[in-house]
C-alpha positions as CSV (number, residue, x, y, z in Angstrom):
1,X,-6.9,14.1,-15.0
2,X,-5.0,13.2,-12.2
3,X,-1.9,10.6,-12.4
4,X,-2.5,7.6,-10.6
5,X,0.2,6.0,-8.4
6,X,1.3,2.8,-7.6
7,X,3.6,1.9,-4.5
8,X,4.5,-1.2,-6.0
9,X,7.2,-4.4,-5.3
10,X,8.7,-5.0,-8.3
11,X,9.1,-8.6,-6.9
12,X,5.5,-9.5,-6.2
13,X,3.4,-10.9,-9.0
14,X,0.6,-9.2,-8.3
15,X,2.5,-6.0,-8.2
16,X,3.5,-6.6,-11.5
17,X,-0.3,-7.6,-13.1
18,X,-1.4,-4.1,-11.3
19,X,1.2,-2.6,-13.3
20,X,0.5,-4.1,-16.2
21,X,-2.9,-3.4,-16.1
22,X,-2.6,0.7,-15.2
23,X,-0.6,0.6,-18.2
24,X,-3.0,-1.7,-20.7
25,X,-5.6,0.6,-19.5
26,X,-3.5,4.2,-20.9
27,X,-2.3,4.8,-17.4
28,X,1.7,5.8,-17.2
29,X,1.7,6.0,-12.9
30,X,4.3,7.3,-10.9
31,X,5.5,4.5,-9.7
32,X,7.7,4.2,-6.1
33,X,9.6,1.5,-5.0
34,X,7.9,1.6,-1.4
35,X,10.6,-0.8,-0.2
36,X,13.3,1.7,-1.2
37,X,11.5,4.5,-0.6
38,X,8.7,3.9,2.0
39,X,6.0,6.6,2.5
40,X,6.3,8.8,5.1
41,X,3.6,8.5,8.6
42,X,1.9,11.6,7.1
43,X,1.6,9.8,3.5
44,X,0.4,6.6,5.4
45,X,-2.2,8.1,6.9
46,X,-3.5,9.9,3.9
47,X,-3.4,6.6,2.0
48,X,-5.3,4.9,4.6
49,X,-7.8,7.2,4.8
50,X,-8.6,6.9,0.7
51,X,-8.4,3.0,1.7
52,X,-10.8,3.9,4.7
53,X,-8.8,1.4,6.8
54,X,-7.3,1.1,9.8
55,X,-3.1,0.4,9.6
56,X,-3.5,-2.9,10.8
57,X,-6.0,-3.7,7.8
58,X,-3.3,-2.6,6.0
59,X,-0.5,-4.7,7.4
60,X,1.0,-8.0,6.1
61,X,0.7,-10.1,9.2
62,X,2.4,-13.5,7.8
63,X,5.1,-11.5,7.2
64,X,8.1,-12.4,10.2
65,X,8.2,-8.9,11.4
66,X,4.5,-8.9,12.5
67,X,4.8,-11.2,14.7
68,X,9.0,-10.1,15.9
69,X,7.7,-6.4,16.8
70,X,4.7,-8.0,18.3
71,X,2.2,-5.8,16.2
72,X,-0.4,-8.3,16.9
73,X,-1.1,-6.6,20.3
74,X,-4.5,-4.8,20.1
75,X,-3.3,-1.5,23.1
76,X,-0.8,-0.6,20.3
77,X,-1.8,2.8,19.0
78,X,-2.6,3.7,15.8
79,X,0.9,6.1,15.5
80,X,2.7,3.0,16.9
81,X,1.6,0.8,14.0
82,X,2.2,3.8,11.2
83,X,5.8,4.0,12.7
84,X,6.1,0.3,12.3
85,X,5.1,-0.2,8.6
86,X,7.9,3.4,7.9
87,X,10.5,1.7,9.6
88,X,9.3,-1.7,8.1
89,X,7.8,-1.4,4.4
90,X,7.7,-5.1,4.1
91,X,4.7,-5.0,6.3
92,X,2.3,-3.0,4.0
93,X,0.4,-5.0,1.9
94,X,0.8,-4.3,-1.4
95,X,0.1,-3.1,-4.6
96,X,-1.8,0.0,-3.9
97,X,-3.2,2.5,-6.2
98,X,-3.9,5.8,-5.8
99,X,-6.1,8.3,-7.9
100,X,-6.9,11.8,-6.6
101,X,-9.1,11.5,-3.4
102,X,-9.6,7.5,-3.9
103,X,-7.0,4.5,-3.5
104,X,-7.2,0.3,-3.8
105,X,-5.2,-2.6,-2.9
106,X,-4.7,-4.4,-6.3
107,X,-5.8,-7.9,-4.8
108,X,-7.0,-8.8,-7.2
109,X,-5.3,-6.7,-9.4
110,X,-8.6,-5.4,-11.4
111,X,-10.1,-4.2,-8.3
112,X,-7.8,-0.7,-9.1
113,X,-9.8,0.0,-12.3
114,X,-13.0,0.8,-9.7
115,X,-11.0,4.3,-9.1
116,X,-9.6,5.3,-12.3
């Protein structure tokens, strides 16, 4: 059985419950600090498409750089807003969960026990 993983903020509540809940649930996830270590374009891209979003779905848009690197513009390309959330981790909402082929957004945090 696959290991799940969690790119998780160890400062965001909701990143914690997520945690907590992988782990009440016999889950031990890898677990990356995606503000430390932010996933690569080419990991992005795989994430988003086990999310089956678009990056901007994916994007924290309250957050200050949103609006600073103008990512609100729709003729941005799709490669521009990957680069964006690499160079910017804040910007990707968070937690997510992946399992296999399959990922969630742990908002609410018991959404991630659909892929598991």
């Amino acid at each position: 059985m696959p290991k799940p993983t969690i790119y998780h903020n160890p400062r965001c509540s909701k990143s914690r419950q997520t945690l907590a809940l992988l782990e009440e649930n016999g889950h031990a996830p890898l677990i990356v600090d995606y503000l430390k270590a932010p996933p690569s374009a080419a990991e992005l891209q795989s994430i988003l498409k086990k999310l089956k979003m678009k990056p901007r779905d994916l994007m924290r848009k309250g957050e200050a750089a949103y609006k600073d690197l103008g990512l609100d513009n729709e003729k941005l390309t799709v490669e521009k807003l990957i680069r964006a959330m690499v160079e910017n981790p804040i910007l990707i909402e968070r937690p997510i969960v992946v399992m296999g082929a399959k990922a969630k957004i742990g908002r609410p945090p018991e959404s991630v026990l659909e892929i598991l």
